[in-house]
N, CA, C and O of each residue as an XYZ file, in Angstrom:
328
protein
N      14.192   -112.546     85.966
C      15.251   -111.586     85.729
C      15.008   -110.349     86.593
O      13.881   -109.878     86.739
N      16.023   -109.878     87.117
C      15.997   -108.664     88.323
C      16.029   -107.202     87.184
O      16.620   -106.892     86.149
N      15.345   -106.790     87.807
C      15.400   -104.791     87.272
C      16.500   -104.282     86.861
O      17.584   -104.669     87.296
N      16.449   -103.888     86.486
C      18.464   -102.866     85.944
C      18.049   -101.435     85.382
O      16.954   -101.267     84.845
N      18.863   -100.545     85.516
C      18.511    -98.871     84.821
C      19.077    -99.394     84.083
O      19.875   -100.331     84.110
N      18.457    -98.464     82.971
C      19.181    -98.650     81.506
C      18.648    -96.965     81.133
O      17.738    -96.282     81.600
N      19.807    -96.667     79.950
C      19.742    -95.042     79.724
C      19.840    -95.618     78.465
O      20.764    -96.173     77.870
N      18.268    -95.275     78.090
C      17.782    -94.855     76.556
C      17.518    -93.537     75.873
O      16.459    -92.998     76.195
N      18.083    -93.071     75.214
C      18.267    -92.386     73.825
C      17.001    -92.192     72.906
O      17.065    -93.080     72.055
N      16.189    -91.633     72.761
C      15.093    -91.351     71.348
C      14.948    -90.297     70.908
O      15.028    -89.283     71.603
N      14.710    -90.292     69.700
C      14.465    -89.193     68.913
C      13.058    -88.876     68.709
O      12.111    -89.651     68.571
N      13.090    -87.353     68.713
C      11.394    -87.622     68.112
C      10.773    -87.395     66.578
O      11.144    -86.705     65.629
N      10.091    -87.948     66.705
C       9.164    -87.391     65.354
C       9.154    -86.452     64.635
O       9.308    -85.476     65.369
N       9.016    -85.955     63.041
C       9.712    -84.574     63.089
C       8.234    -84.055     63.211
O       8.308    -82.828     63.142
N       7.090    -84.391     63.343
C       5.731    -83.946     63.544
C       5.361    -83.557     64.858
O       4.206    -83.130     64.872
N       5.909    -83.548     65.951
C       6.468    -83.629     67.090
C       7.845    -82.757     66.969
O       7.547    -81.565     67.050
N       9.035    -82.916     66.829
C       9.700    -82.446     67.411
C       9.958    -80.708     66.849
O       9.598    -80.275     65.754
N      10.579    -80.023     67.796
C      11.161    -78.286     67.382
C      12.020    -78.328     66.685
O      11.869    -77.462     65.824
N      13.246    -79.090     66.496
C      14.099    -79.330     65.242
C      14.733    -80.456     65.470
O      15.632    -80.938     66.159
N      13.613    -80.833     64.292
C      13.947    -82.605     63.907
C      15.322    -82.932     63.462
O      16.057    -82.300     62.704
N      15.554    -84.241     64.195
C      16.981    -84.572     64.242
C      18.152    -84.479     64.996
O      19.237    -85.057     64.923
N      17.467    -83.194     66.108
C      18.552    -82.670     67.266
C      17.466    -83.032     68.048
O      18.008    -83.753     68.886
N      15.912    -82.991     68.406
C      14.817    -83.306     69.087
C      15.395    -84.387     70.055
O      15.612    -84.951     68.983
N      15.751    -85.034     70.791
C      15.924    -86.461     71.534
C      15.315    -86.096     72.797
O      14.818    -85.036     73.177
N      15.455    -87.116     73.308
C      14.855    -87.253     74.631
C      15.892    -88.755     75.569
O      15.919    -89.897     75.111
N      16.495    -88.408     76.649
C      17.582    -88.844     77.149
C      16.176    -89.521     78.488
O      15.531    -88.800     79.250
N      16.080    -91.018     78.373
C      15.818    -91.586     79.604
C      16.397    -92.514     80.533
O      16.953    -93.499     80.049
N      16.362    -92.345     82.086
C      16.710    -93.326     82.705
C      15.333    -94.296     83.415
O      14.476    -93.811     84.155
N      15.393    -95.696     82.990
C      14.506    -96.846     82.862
C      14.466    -98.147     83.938
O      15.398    -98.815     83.491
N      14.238    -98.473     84.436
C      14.202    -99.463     85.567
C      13.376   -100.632     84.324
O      12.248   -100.480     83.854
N      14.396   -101.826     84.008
C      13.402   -102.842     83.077
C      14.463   -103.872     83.478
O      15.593   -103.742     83.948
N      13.610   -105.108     83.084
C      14.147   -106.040     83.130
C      15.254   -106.412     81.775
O      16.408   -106.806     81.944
N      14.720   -106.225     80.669
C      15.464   -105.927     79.166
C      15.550   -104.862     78.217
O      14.656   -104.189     77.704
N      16.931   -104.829     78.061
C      16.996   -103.339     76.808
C      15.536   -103.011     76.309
O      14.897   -101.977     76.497
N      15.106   -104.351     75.507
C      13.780   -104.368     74.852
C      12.546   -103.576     75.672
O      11.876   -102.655     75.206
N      12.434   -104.075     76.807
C      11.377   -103.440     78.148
C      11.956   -102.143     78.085
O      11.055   -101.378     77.742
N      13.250   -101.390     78.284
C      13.298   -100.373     78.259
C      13.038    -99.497     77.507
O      12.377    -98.487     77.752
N      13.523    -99.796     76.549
C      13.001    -99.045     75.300
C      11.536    -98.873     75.066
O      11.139    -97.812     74.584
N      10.522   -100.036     75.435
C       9.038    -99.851     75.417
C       8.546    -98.745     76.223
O       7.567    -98.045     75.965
N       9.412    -98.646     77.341
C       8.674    -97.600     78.765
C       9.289    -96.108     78.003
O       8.634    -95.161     77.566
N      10.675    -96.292     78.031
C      11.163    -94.537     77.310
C      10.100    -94.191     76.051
O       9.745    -93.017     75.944
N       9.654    -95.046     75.227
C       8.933    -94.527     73.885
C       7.918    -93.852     74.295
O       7.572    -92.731     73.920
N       7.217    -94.822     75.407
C       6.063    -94.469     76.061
C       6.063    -93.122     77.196
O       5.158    -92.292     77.285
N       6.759    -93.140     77.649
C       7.285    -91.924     78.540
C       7.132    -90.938     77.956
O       6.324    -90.166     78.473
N       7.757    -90.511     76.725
C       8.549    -89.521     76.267
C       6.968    -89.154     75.280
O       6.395    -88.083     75.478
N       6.467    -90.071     74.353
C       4.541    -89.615     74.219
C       4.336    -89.298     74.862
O       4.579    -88.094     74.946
N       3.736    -89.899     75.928
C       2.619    -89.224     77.108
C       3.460    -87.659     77.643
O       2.598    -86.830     77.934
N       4.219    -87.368     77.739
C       4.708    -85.997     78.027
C       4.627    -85.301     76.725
O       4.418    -84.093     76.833
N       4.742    -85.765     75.507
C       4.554    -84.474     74.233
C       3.079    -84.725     74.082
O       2.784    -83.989     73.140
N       2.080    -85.285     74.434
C       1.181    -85.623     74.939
C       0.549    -84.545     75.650
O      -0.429    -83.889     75.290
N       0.918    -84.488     76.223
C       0.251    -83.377     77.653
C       0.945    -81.769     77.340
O       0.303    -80.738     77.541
N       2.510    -81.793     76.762
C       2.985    -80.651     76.724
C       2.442    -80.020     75.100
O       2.821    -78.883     74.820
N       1.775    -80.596     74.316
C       2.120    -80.287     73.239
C       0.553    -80.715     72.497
O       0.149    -80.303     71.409
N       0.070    -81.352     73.133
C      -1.279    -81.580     72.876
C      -1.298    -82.838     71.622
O      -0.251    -83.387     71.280
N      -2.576    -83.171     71.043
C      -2.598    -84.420     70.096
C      -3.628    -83.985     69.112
O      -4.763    -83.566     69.340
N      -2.946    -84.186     67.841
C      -4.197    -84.202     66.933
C      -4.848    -85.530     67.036
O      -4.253    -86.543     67.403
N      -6.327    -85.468     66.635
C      -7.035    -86.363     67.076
C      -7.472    -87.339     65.847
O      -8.003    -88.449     65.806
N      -7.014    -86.436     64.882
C      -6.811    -87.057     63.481
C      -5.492    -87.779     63.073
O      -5.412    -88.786     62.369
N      -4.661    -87.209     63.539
C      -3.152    -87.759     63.402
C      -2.730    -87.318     65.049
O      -2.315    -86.310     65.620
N      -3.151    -88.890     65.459
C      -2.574    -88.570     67.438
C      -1.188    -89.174     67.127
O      -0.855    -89.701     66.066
N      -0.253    -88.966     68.509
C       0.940    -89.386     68.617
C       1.222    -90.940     69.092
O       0.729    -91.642     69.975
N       2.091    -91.121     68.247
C       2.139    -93.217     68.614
C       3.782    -93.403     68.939
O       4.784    -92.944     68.391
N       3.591    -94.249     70.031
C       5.068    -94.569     70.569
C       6.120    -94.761     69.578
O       7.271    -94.324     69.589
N       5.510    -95.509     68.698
C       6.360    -96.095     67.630
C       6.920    -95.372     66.726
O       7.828    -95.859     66.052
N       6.541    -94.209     66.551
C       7.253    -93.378     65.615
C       8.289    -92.242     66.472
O       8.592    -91.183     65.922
N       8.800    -92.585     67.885
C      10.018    -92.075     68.598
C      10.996    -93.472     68.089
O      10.783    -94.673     68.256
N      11.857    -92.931     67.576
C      13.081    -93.855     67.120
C      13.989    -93.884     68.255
O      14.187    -92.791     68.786
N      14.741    -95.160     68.872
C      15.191    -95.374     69.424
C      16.527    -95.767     69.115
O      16.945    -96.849     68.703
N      17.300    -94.399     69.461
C      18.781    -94.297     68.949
C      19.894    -94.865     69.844
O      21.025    -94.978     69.370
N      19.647    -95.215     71.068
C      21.031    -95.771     72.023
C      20.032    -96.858     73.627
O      18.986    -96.645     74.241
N      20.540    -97.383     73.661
C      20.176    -98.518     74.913
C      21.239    -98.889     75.699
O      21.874    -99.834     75.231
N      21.624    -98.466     76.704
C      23.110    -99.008     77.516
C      22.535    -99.542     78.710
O      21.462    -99.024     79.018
N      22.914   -100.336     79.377
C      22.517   -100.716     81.024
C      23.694    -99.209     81.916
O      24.765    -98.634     81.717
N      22.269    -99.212     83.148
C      23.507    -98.600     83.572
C      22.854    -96.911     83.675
O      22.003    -96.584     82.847
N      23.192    -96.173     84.450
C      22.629    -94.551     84.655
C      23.780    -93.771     83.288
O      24.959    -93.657     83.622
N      23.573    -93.514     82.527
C      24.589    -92.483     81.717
C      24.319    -91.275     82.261
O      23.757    -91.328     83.355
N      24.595    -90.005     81.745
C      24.766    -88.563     81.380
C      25.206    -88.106     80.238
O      25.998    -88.801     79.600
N      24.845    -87.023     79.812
C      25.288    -86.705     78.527
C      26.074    -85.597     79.461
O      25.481    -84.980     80.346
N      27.282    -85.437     79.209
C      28.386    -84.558     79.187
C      28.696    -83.336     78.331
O      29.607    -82.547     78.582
N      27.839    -83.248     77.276
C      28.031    -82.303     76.532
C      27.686    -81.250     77.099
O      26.724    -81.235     77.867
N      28.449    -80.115     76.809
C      28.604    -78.791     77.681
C      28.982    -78.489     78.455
O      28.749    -77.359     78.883
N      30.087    -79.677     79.292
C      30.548    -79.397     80.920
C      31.589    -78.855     80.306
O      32.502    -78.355     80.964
């Protein structure tokens, strides 16, 4: 199966995020499946609150708890505010 962008959608954590529930994180993904994409954005979007935001070492940050709210093939934009 050939590569495709796909624009994934996640939310973060509310342990993690500045105000949980509006928190997201908008990625564009080069994967072979929605599924693959969604693995790389979860992972993406850790390793940057990761580095920006530091990790407890008692309670570190895990991909799995960024919820993954939208998966489209394809480059999107969010339009809100033009």
């Amino acid at each position: 199966m050939e590569l495709q962008y796909f624009t994934v959608l996640v939310q973060r954590p509310d342990y993690v995020a500045f105000n949980y529930g509006l928190d997201t994180y908008l990625a564009h993904v080069q994967a072979h499946t929605p599924r693959e994409a969604q693995t790389i954005a979860q992972n993406n979007v850790a390793t940057i609150d990761r580095i920006e935001g530091g990790s407890d070492v008692d309670d570190p940050i895990k991909e799995e708890d960024y919820a993954v709210l939208l998966v489209v093939r394809g480059k999107h934009n969010d339009l809100k505010g033009e």
